[in-house]
Structure formats: structure tokens, C-alpha cells
N, C-alpha and C positions, 0 to 999 in steps of 0.2 A: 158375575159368574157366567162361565159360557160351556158348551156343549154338553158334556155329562154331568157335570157338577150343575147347572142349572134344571138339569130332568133329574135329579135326585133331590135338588130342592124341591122341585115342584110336587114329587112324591112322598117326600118325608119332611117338609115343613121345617120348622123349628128344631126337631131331630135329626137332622140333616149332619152334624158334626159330629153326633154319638154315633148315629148310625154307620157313618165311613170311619171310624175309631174301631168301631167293633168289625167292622168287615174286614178294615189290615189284619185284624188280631186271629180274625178266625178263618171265615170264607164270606164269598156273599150271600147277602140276605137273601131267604125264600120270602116270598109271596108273603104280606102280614094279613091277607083274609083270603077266605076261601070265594069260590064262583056264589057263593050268595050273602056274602057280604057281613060273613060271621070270622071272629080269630080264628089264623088256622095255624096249628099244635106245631107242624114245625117251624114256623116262626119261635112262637115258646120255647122249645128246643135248641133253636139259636141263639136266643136273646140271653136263656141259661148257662152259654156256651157248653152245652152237653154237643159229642160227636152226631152226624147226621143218625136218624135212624136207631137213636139210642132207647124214645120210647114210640118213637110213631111208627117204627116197623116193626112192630110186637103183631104176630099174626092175630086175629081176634077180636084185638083191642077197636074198639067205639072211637067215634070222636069225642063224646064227653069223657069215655076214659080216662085218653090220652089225655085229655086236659087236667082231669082231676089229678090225676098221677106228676102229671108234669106241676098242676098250682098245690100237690103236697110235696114236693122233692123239694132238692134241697141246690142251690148253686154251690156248685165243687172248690168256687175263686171266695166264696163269702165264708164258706165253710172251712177252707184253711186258714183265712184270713184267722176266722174267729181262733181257732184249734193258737196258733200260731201270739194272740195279745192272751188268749189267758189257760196259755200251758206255764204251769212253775218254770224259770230259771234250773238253767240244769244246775244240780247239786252239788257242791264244790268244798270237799273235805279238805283240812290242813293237815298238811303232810307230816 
């Protein structure tokens, strides 16, 4: 590996492949901790792929907040998924 692909390994390790999977998919990653070395909310937000700003720019909102909010929500890509294996077959009368 050479140039940015070896400083993105060296950043994200082992996660290295999901990580540039999810960055085509969305945008690039924010920061995954804050200046003191705790998760920070919009990384969660990304990794959710929620749009930027969807709960960490809620005027008000804490940092543990935003987290709480973001580790009860729900991922939009899981949640259709599910909606999508166990909605009934649409109904199909004979004519």
C-alpha cells in the first residue's frame, strides 16, 4: 500500500476496508474521537449513515445526548432492510 491508502491504514487498522466502503457510499469520515480521546457523536452519525448534522446539530443537545439519541435510534439501511424480509407479499387475488 502507498500514499493515502497506507495513512488510512495506519489510522483505521483492520477497518481499513469498511471504512473506504462506507466513505464511497456516503462522504468522508469525521474524526472517530474527540480532543480527549472519547467517541465523538459525529462519527456515530456517519457510521449510521444519518445526513451530517442530523442529531449533533440539535441546538442544546450534550454530548452524552447526542450519543444517547444516536445509540437509541435506529440505522435507516437496517430498518428498511428489516421493513422490506418481513412485510407480507403483496396480495394477489384471482381474477
Amino acid at each position: 500500500m502507498g500514499g493515502a491508502q497506507s495513512v488510512a491504514a495506519d489510522r483505521w487498522g483492520v477497518y481499513t476496508p469498511a471504512i473506504s466502503r462506507w466513505q464511497r457510499a456516503t462522504r468522508p469520515a469525521p474524526e472517530p474521537t474527540d480532543s480527549r480521546g472519547r467517541l465523538a457523536p459525529r462519527f456515530v452519525e456517519w457510521i449510521m449513515g444519518l445526513p451530517p448534522g442530523w442529531v449533533t446539530e440539535i441546538p442544546g443537545l450534550s454530548r452524552p445526548a447526542q450519543l444517547t439519541a444516536l445509540g437509541n435510534g435506529v440505522v435507516p439501511q437496517q430498518a428498511a432492510e428489516a421493513l422490506r424480509r418481513l412485510a407480507p407479499p403483496a396480495c394477489r387475488h384471482a381474477a
